[in-house]
N, C-alpha and C positions, 0 to 999 in steps of 0.2 A: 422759817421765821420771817419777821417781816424789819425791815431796817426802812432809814429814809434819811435824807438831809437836803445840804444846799451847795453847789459850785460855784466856782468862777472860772469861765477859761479865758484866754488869752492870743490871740494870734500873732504868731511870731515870723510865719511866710504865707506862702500862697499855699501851702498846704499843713505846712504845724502847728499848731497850739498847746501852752503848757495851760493845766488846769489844779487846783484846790480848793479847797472849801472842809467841810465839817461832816462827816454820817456817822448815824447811829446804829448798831449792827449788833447782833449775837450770832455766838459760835456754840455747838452743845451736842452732847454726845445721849441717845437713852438704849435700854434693851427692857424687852419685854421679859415675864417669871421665864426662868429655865433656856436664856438663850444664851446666857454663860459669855457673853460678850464683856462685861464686867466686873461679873461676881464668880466663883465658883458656884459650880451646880449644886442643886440639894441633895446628891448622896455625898458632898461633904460632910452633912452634919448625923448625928444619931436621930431616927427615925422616933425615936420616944419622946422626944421633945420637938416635934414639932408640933404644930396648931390643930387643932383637934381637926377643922375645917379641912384639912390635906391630907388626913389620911390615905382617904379613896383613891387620888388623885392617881395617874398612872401616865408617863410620870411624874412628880409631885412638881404642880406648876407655881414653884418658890425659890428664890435667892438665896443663897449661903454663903456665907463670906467670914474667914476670920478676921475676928475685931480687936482689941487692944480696950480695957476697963480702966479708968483713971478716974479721981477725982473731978476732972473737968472734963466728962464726959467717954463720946465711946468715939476710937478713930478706927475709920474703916478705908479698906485699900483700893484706888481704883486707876485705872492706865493712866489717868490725868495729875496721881496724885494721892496725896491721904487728905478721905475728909472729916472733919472735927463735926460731931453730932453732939448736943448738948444732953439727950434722952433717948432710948428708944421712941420708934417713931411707932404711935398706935398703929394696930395690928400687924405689930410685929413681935418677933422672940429674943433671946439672947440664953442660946443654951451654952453649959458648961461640961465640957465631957472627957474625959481621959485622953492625951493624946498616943501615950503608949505604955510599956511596960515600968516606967519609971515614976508612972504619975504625977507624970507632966498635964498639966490644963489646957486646955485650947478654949477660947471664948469664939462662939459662932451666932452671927446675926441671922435669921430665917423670917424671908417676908414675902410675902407674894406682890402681886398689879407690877406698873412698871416704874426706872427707876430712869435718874436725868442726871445731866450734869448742866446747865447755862451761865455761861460768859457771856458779857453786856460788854461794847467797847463803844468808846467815842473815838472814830478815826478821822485823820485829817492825810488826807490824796495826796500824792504830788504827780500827778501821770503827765505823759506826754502825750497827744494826738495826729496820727497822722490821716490827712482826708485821702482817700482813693475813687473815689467819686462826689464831686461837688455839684449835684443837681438839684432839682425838685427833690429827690429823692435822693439821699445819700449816703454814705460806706465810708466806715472809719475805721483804721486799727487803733487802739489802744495798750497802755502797758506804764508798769511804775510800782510806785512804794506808797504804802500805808503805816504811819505813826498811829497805834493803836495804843489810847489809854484805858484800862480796864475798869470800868463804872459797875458793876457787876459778878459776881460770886456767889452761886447756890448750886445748893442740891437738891431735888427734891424724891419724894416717892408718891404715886399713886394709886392706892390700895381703895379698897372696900369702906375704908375711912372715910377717905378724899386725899386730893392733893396737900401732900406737907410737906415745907421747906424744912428739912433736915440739917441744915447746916451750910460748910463751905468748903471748900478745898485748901488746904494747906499751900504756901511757898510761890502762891499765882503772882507771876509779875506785876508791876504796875503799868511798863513802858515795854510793847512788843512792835517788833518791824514783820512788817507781812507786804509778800509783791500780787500783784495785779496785773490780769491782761484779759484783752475783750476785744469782741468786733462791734462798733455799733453802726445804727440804722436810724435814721433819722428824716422827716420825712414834714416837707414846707407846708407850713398853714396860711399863712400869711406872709406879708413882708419883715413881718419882727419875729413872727412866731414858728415853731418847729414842734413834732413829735419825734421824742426818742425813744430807744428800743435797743437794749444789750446786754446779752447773754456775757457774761464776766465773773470770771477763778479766781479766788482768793486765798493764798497760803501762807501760812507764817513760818518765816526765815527761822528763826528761833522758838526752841521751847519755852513755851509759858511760865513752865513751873521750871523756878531754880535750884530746887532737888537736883544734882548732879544724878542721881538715880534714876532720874525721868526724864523722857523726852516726847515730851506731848506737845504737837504740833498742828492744831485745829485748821481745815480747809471748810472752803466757803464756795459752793456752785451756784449763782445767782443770776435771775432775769430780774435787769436795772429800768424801767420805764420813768419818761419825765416830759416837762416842759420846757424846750430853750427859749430863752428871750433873747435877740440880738439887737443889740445898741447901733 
């Protein structure tokens, strides 16, 4: 994904500075048909109902997941959460099949292409800076906390259709803390100007979703590049 904003830093000595400012960022999870990263496989479901198109298929490269049918749509389960879908998403199924001797029901969604989850955040930094080298060329550690507001909530699928947002995920925070650390590289153009360069981790302290059931904890491996202006 691609993020961006704006800072400000601050110098506090002859080597610290505190920094903040504003970025925009997403976090998001996908897998491809049959990689059971977040659905059950398709010999979940009964083979008679699926899509004519997969028969052949060896193994059948489709998504199976059981769903829950409601009035206000179909919820379906995934590590990040339950997501609320308003319809079946075209070219997909929703088979109903015995689930055992009792004739009990099981409702199974069966879809192929692949499927997503993305979170949109606005964060606001609070890092500190330590410089390790102050040259032409120069080496910095970083490290701190991100106030992350959530702007963002989908799901999508990517089939034969196209791309469809299917919905959103249930119980997603609005206010999440994630910490931060990096080396950067930075590198003089001028007397005011610089080029930056840093590789920086971003994990969230807390699970997103307030399902006590869930603990989905989205990380972030990022190369940060920009322009310093110094005053």
């Amino acid at each position: 994904n691609v993020g961006g904003g704006v800072s400000v830093q601050y110098k506090t000595g002859k080597r610290l500075r505190v920094e903040s400012g504003v970025y925009y960022s997403q976090n998001g999870q996908s897998a491809s048909s049959g990689s059971g990263n977040l659905f059950g496989f398709r010999s979940d479901a009964d083979y008679a109902y699926a899509p004519e198109n997969l028969y052949n298929a060896t193994p059948a490269p489709a998504f199976s997941n059981a769903v829950q049918l409601s009035s206000n749509g179909i919820a379906l389960n995934s590590v990040a959460g339950v997501i609320n879908m308003k319809a079946t998403p075209k070219g997909a199924s929703v088979a109903t099949n015995a689930e055992n001797a009792n004739a009990k029901f099981a409702n199974t969604l069966i879809t192929n292409g692949e499927f997503s989850q993305v979170f949109e955040f606005v964060e606001v930094p609070f890092y500190l800076r330590y410089s390790l080298l102050d040259k032409k060329f120069g080496i910095e550690l970083m490290g701190g906390l991100n106030a992350g507001f959530v702007v963002g909530n989908n799901a999508y699928i990517d089939n034969s259709d196209g791309k469809q947002n299917i919905g959103s995920t249930e119980d997603i925070s609005t206010l999440n803390l994630s910490g931060a650390a990096g080396i950067g590289f930075n590198y003089m153009l001028g007397k005011h100007f610089s080029l930056a360069l840093e590789p920086r981790f971003n994990y969230y302290l807390n699970s997103i979703n307030t399902n006590s059931e869930v603990d989905y904890r989205p990380y972030r491996l990022g190369l940060y590049t920009g322009v310093y202006y110094e005053f």
